[in-house]
C-alpha positions as CSV (number, residue, x, y, z in Angstrom):
1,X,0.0,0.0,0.0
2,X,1.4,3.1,-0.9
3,X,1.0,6.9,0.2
4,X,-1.3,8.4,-3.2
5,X,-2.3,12.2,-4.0
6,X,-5.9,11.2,-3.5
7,X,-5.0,10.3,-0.6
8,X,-3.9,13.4,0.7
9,X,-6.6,15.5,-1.4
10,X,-8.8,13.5,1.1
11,X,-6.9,14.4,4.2
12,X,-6.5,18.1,3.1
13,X,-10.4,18.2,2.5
14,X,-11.4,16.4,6.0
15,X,-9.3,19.5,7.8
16,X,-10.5,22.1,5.9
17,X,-14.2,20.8,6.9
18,X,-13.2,21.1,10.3
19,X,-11.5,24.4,9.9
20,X,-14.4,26.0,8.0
21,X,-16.0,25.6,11.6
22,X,-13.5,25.7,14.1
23,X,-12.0,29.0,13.1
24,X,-8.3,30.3,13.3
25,X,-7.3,27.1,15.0
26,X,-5.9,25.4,12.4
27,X,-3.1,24.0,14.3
28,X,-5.1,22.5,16.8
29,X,-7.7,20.9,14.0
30,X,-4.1,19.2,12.5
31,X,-3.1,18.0,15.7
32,X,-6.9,16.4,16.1
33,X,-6.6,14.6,12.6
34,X,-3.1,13.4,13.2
35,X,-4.6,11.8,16.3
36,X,-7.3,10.3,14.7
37,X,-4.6,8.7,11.5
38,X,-2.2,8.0,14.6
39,X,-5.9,5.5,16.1
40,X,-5.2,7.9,19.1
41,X,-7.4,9.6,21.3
42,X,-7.5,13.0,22.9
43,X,-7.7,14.8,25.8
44,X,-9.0,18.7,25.5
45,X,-8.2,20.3,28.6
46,X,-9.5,24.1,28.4
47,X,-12.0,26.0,30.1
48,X,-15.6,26.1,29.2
49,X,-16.7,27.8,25.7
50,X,-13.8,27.7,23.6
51,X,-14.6,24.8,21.5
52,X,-13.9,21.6,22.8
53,X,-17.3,20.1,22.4
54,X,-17.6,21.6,18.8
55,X,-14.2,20.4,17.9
56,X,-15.2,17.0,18.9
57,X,-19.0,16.8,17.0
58,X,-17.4,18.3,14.0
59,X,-14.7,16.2,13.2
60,X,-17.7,13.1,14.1
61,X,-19.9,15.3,11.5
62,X,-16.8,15.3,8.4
63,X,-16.6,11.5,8.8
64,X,-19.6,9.4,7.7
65,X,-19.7,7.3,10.8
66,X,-21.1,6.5,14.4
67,X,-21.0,9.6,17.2
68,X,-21.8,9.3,20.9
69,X,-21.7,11.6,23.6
70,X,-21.6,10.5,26.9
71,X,-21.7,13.2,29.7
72,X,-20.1,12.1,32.7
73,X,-21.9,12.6,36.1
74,X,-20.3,11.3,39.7
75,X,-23.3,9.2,39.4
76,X,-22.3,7.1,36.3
77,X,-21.8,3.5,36.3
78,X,-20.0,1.8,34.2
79,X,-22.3,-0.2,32.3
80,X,-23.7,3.5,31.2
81,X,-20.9,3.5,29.3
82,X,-19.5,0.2,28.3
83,X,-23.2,-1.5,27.7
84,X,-25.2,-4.1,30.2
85,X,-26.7,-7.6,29.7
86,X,-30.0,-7.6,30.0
87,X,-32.4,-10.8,30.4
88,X,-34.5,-11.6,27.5
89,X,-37.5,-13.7,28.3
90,X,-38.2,-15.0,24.9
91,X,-34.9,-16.5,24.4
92,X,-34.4,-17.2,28.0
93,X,-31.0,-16.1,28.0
94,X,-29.0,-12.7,28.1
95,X,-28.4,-10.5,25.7
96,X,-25.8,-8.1,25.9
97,X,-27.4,-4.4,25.2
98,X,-24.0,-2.4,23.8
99,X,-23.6,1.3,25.5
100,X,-22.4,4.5,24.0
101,X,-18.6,3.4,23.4
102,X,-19.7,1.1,20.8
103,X,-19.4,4.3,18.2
104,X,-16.5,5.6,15.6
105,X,-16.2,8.6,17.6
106,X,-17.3,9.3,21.2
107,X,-17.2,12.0,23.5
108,X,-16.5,11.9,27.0
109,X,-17.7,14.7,28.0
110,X,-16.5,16.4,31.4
111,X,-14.6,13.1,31.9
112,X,-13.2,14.4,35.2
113,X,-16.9,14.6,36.5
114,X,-17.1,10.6,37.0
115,X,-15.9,8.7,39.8
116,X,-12.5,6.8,39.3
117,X,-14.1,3.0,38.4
118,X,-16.4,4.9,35.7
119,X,-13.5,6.4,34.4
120,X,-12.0,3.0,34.1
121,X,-14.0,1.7,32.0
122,X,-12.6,3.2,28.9
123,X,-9.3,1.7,30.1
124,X,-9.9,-1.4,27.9
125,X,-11.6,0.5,24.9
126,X,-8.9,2.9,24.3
127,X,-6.4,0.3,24.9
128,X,-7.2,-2.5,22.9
129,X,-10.3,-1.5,21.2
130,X,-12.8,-3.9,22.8
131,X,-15.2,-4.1,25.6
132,X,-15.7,-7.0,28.3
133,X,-18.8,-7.3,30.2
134,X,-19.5,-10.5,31.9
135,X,-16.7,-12.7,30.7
136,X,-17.3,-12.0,27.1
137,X,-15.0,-9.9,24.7
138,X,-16.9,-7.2,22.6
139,X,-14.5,-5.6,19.2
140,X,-15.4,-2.0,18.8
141,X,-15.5,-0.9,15.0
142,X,-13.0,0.9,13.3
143,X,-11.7,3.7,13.5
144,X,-12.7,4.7,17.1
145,X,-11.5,7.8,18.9
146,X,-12.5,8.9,22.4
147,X,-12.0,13.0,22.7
148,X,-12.6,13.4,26.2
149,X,-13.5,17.4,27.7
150,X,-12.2,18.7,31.3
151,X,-12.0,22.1,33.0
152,X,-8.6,22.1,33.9
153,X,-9.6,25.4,36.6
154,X,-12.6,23.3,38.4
155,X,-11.4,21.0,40.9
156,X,-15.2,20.9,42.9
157,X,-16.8,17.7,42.6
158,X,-14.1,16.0,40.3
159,X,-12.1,13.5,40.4
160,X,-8.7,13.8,38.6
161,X,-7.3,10.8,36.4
162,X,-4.9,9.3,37.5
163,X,-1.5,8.7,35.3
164,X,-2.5,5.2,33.6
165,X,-5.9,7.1,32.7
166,X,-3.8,9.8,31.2
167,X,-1.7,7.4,29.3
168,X,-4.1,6.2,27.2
169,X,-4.5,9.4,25.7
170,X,-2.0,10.5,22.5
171,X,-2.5,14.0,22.9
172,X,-3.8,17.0,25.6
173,X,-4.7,19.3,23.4
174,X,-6.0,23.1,25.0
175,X,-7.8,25.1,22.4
176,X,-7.2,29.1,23.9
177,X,-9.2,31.6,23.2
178,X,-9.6,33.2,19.9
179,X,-8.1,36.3,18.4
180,X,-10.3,39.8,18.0
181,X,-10.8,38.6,14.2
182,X,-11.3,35.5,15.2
183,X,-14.1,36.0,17.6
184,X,-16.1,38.4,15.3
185,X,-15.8,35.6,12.5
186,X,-16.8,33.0,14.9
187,X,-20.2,35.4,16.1
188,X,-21.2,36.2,12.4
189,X,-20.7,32.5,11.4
190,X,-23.5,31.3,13.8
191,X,-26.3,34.7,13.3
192,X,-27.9,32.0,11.5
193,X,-27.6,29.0,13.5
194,X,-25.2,26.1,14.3
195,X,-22.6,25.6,11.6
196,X,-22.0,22.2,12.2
197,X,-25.6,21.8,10.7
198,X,-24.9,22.4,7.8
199,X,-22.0,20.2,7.5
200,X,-21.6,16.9,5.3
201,X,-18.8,13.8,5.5
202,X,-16.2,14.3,3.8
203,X,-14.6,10.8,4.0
204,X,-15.7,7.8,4.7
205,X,-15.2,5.6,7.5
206,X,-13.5,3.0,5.8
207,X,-11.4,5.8,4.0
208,X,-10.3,6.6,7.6
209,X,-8.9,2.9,8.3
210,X,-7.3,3.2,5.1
211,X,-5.3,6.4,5.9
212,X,-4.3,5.2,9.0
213,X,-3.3,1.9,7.7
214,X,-1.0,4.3,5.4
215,X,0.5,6.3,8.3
216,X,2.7,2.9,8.9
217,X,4.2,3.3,5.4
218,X,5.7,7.2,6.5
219,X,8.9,6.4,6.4
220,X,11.1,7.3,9.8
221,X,15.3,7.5,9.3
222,X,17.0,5.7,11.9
223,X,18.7,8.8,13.3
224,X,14.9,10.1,14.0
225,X,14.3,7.0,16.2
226,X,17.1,7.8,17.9
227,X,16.1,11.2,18.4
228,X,12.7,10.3,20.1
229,X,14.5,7.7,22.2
230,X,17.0,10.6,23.3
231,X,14.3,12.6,23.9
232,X,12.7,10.4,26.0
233,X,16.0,9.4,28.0
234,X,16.3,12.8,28.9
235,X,12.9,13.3,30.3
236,X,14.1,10.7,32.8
237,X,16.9,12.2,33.8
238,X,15.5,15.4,34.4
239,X,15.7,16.7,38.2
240,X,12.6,18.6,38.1
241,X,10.4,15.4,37.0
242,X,9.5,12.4,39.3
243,X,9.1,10.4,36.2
244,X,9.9,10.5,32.7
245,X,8.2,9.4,29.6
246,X,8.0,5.9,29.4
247,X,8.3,3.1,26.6
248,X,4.4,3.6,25.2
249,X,5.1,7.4,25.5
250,X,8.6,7.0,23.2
251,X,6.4,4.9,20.2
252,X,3.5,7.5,20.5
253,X,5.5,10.2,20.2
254,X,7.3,8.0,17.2
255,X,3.9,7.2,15.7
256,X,2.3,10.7,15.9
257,X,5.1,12.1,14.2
258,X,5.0,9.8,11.8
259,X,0.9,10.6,11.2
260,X,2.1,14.8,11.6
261,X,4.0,14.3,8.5
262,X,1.3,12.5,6.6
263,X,-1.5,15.0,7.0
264,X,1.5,17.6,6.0
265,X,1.5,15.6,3.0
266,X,4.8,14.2,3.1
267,X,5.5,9.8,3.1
268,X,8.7,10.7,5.4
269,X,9.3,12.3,9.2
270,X,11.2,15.2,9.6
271,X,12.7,16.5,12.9
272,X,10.4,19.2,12.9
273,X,7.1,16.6,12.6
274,X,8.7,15.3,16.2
275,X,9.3,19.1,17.5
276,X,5.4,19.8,16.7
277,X,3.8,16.6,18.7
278,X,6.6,16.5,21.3
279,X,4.0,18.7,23.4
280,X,0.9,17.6,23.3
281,X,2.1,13.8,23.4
282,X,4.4,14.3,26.4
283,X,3.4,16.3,28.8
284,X,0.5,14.3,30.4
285,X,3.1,11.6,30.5
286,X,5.5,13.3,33.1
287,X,5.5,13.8,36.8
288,X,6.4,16.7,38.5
289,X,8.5,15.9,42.2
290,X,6.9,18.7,44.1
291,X,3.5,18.0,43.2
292,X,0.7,16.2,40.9
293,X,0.5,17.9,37.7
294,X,-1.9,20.3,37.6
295,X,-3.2,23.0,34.9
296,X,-0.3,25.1,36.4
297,X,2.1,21.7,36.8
298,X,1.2,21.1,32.8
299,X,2.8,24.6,32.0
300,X,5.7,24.2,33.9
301,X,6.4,20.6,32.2
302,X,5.8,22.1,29.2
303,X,8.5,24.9,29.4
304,X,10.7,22.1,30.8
305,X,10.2,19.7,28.2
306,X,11.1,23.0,25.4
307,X,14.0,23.1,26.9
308,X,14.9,19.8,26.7
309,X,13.9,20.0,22.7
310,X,16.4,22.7,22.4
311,X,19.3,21.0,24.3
312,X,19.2,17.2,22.3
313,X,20.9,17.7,19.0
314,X,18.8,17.4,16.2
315,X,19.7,15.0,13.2
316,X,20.8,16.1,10.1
């Protein structure tokens, strides 16, 4: 299988459809998609009204497939999410009633609102892409993508994730608020109504296995595999950090790259496709000594882990 022009005529037309709604954050809408050819999820930690839920319904709206939203409550159960079995009388068995993960794309909504074991129950899912509920194994179809929400500045009746929850995810993205332009484009866009509305697929879901499929065939030099192992060493030396980035953190910062450079267009990785995921792909991963990372801890690890990108020597 190799990397064609159609191919990235399709990729260029599903960001555009999410840009011609989510305006002047282009950046952020080609981090969304290169977690979505990467099979990775995402984490949008921002405070309310800047986007987040759009971002999420839109990109579901430019793909023809499956979209759930599940808004998490401290009074969620698991089998609100995952799905129940339920006792059928005329077959006198149980049938197995699939929940709201059982979609292409599904939002988690508040995520941080849910106790700890209802959070846990997308462990599996985003992990391995399947569901067990009473001993039996359920697949979840292709592609699937949880974008999960949080208010990184509201700490009342949450309950923060804990690192192996925040694992799972490829990226945190944070969306910001928009510029003066920005915001007047944004009001006059929705006089009339909801944009996302009006919007049609613009791939298929079976396109979207197929681009992802391709994201294996970027080519990555050896000296770039070096680099993100490096990069990663060097976390774990770090004074500052209790932890580095670990094994699983090292091959999704090598696979995001490797999906950065295909939505650029390109069938190869460039240091500069490791540079622009480094970010969002690490910084969840790390732990701070002096306390849990927070929305202020996240900055700090941030500005640590730029400088670390400018002290490793960069392949020529």
């Amino acid at each position: 299988m190799s990397i064609e022009p159609k191919d990235i005529e399709q990729i260029t037309a599903l960001r555009r459809a999410i840009e011609s709604v989510i305006l002047g954050k282009s950046e952020v809408v080609r981090l969304a998609v290169t977690a979505l050819l990467a099979r990775g999820h995402v984490l949008i930690e921002d405070i309310p009204g800047v986007g987040k839920t759009a971002l999420a319904r839109t990109l579901a709206r430019s793909i023809s497939c499956t979209f759930k939203r599940i808004q998490f409550t401290p009074d969620l159960l698991p089998g609100d999410v995952t799905g129940i079995s339920v006792y059928d009388q005329e077959r006198k068995d149980f049938v197995f009633k699939p929940g709201p993960v059982f979609a292409h794309v599904v939002l988690a909504d508040e995520i941080n609102r849910a106790t700890p074991r209802t959070q846990s129950a997308l462990l599996e899912a985003m992990n391995e892409a399947q569901v067990s509920v009473d001993g039996v194994t359920h697949r979840l179809s292709q592609p699937f993508m949880v974008i999960a929400t949080q208010n990184p500045l509201e700490f009342t009746g949450t309950y923060p994730l804990p690192e192996s929850q925040l694992d799972r995810f490829l990226m945190v993205l944070r969306i910001g608020y928009p510029t003066s332009r920005e915001e007047r484009e944004i009001l006059v866009s929705r006089r009339f109504g909801d944009p996302i509305d009006d919007l049609s697929p613009t791939v298929a879901a079976d396109d979207v296995r197929r681009l992802a499929e391709l994201v294996q065939q970027v080519k990555m030099d050896e000296a770039l595999t070096g680099y993100v192992v490096e990069l990663a060493a060097k976390t774990r030396g770090e004074k500052s950090f209790l932890a580095g980035v670990s094994p699983r953190g090292a091959i999704h910062l090598a696979r995001a790259a490797q999906a950065y450079a295909l939505v650029d267009g390109r069938d190869y990785v460039v240091p500069d496709d490791v540079k622009a995921v480094a970010l969002p792909v690490l910084s969840h991963r790390i732990m701070e000594k002096r306390a849990r990372a927070s929305a202020d801890g996240r900055v700090s690890v941030q500005e640590t882990l730029r400088r670390i990108l400018g002290e490793v020597s960069v392949p020529q």
